[in-house]
C-alpha positions in Angstrom: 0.0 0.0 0.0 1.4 3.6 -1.4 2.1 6.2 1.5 1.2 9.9 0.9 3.0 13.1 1.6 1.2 16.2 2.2 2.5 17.9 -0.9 1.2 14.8 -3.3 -2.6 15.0 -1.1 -2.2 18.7 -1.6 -1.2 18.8 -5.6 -4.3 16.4 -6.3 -6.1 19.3 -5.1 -6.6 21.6 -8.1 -9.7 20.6 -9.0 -11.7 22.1 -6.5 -9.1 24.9 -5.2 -10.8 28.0 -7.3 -14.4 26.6 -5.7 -13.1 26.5 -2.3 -12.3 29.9 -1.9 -15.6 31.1 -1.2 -15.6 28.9 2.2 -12.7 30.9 3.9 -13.5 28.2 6.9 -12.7 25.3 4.4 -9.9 27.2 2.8 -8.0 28.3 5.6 -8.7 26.0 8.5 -10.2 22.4 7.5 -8.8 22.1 4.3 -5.2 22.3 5.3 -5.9 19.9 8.1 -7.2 17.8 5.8 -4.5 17.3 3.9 -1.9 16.6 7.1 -4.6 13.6 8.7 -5.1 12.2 4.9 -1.2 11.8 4.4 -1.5 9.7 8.2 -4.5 8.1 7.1 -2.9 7.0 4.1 -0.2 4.6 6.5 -3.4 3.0 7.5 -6.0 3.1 4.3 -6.0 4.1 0.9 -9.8 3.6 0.5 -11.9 6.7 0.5 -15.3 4.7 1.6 -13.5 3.5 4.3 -12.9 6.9 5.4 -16.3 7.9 4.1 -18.0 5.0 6.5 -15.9 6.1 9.3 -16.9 9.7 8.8 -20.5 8.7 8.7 -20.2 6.6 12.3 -18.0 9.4 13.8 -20.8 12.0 12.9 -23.7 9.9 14.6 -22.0 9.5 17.2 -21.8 13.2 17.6 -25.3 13.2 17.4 -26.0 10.9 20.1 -23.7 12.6 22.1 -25.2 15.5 21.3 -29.0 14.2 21.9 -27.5 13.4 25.5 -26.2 16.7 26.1 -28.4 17.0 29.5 -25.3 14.6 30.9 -22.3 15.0 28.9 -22.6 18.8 27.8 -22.1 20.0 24.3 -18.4 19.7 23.6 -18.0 16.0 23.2 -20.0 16.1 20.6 -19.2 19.5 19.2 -15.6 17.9 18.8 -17.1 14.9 17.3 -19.0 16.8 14.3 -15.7 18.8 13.8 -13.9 15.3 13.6 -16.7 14.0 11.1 -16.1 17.6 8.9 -12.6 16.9 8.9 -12.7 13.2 7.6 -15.5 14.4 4.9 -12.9 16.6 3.3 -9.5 13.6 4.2 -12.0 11.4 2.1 -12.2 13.2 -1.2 -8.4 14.1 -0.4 -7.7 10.6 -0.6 -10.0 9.9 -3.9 -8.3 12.6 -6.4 -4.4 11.5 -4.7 -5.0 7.6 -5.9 -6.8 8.9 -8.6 -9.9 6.7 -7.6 -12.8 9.2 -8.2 -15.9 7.4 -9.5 -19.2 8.5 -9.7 -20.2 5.9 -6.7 -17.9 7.8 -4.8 -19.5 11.0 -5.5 -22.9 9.3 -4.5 -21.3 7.6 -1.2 -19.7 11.6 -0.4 -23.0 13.4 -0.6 -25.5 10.4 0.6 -23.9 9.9 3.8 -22.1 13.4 4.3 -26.3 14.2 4.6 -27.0 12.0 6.7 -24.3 13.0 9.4 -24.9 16.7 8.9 -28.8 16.7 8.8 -29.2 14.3 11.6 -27.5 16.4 14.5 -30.0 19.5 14.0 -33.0 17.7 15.3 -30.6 15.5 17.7 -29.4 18.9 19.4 -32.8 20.8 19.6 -34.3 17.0 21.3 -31.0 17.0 23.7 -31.6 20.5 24.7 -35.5 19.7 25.4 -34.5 16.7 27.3 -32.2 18.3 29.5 -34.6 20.7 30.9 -34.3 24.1 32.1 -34.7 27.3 30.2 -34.4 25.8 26.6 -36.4 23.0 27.3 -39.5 23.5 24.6 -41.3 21.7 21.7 -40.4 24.9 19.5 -37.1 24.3 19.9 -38.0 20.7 18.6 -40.0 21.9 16.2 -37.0 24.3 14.9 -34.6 20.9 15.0 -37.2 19.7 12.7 -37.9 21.9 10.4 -34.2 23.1 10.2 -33.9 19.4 8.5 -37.2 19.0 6.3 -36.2 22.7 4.8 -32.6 21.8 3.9 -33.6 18.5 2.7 -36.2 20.5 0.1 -34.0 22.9 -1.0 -31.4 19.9 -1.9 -34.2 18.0 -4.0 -35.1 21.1 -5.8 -31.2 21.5 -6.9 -31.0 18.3 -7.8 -34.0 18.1 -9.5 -33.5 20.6 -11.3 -29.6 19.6 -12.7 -31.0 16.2 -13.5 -33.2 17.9 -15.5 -31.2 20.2 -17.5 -28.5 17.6 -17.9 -31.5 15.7 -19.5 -32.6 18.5 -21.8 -29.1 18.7 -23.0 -29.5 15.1 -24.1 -27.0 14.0 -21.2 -23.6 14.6 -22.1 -21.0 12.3 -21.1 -19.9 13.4 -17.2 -16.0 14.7 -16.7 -15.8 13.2 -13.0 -13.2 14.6 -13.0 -13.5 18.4 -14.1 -12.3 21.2 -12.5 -15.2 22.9 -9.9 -15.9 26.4 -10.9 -17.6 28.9 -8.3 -20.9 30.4 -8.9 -21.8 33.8 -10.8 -22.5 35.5 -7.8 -18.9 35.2 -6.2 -18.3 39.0 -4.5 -21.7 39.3 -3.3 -21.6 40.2 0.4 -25.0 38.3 0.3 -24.6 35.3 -1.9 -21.0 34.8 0.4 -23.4 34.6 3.5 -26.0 32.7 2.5 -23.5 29.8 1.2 -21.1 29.5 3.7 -24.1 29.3 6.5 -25.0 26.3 4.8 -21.6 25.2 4.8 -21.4 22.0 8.0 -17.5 23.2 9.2 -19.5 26.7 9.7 -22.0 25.7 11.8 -20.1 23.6 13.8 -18.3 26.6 14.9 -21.1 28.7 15.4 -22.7 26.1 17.8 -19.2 26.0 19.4 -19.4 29.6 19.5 -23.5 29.8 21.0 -22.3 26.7 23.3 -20.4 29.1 25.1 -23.2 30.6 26.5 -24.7 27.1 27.7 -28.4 25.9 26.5 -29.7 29.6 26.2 -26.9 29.5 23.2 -27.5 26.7 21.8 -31.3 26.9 21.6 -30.5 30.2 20.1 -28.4 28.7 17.6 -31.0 25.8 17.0 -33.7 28.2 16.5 -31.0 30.8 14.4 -30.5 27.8 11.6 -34.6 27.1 11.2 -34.8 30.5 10.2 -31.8 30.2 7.6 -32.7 27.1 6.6 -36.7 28.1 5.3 -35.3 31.6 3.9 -32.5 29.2 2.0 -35.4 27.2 1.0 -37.6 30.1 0.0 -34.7 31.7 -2.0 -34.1 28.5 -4.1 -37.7 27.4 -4.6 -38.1 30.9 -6.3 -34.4 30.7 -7.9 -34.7 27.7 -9.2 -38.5 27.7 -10.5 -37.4 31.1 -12.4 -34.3 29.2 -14.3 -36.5 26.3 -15.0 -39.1 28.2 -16.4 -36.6 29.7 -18.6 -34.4 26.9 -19.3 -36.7 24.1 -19.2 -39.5 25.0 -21.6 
């Protein structure tokens, strides 16, 4: 099995380096991270599902930790979703180095990467309701919820709506491998907001950050990403409808 130095995991990175600057928390804090624990991991594994699966375990585990707050607090498992960001980006490190990037790998990446980050909203807001006190309330619940139904939406109507234009284009052949290019909209104050809220690394440190301040914070923070999550929802039911009815026809 081939070992990996941290300048070959971070040469195989071009293809997504331009997209990546418009998550300054990927750029300058995970990503480079990323590619120091992929060159270890690579003494161990050079399968990306493996790392993939592991990710997927360390992230519920987070959860569960996180859904049990009311006795071990919110750090263990804050740490644990920063571990489970931090193996999501050492898996696609560990793809593009071997040269291994497949379209099942692509699926595996996204599939399970939403499981892991849609599962700890409600797990948090159910933890903060069984711990009692101040937070303690089915709105927060509710907001846990609804915070993962509205993501969830607003990722079938993307997808939906690129199956759909790759299908109208009479489905060219896929470049796995392409480079990633960044949106349209890079340099808007706005559009730079509204992406990188939705990005997991983010809100991991941004519930760090409200955690500080013990459930009232947290609760906060749970009811904080409801509200993003129906405006993002909102923003692309009316983007994307407006592009299909122009492109689509």
């Amino acid at each position: 099995m081939r070992h990996y130095t941290i300048a070959e995991i971070k040469g195989s990175y071009e293809q997504k380096r331009d997209w990546e600057k418009q998550f300054p928390v990927s750029r300058y804090i995970f990503r480079p991270a990323s590619f120091v624990v992929a060159a270890l991991v690579s003494r161990l594994t050079n399968s990306a599902p493996a790392v993939a699966w592991t990710g997927l375990g360390t992230g519920l585990a987070a959860s569960w930790l996180l859904l049990n707050s009311g006795t071990y607090g919110f750090w263990p498992g804050i740490a644990g979703l920063a571990l489970f960001a931090l193996l999501d980006a050492v898996d696609g490190n560990l793809a593009r180095a071997t040269k291994s990037v497949s379209l099942y790998g692509k699926m595996l990446d996204g599939m399970l990467g939403r499981l892991a980050e849609g599962i700890y909203m409600p797990a948090l807001a159910c933890g903060l309701y069984m711990a009692g006190g101040a937070a303690a309330s089915w709105v927060v619940v509710a907001a846990g919820f609804s915070s993962l139904c509205a993501m969830l939406y607003s990722g079938i109507i993307e997808t939906t709506y690129d199956n759909l234009k790759l299908q109208k284009a009479a489905s060219p052949a896929i470049d796995i491998n392409a480079r990633i290019g960044s949106s349209s909209f890079r340099g808007n104050l706005f559009y730079a907001v509204f992406i990188n809220l939705n990005a997991f690394n983010v809100q991991v440190l941004l519930l760090a950050a409200a955690s500080a301040f013990g459930g009232a914070g947290a609760a906060f923070f749970v009811y904080s990403l409801a509200l993003y999550y129906l405006l993002r929802l909102a923003v692309v039911f009316v983007y994307y409808m407006s592009k299909a009815a122009a492109e689509l026809r």
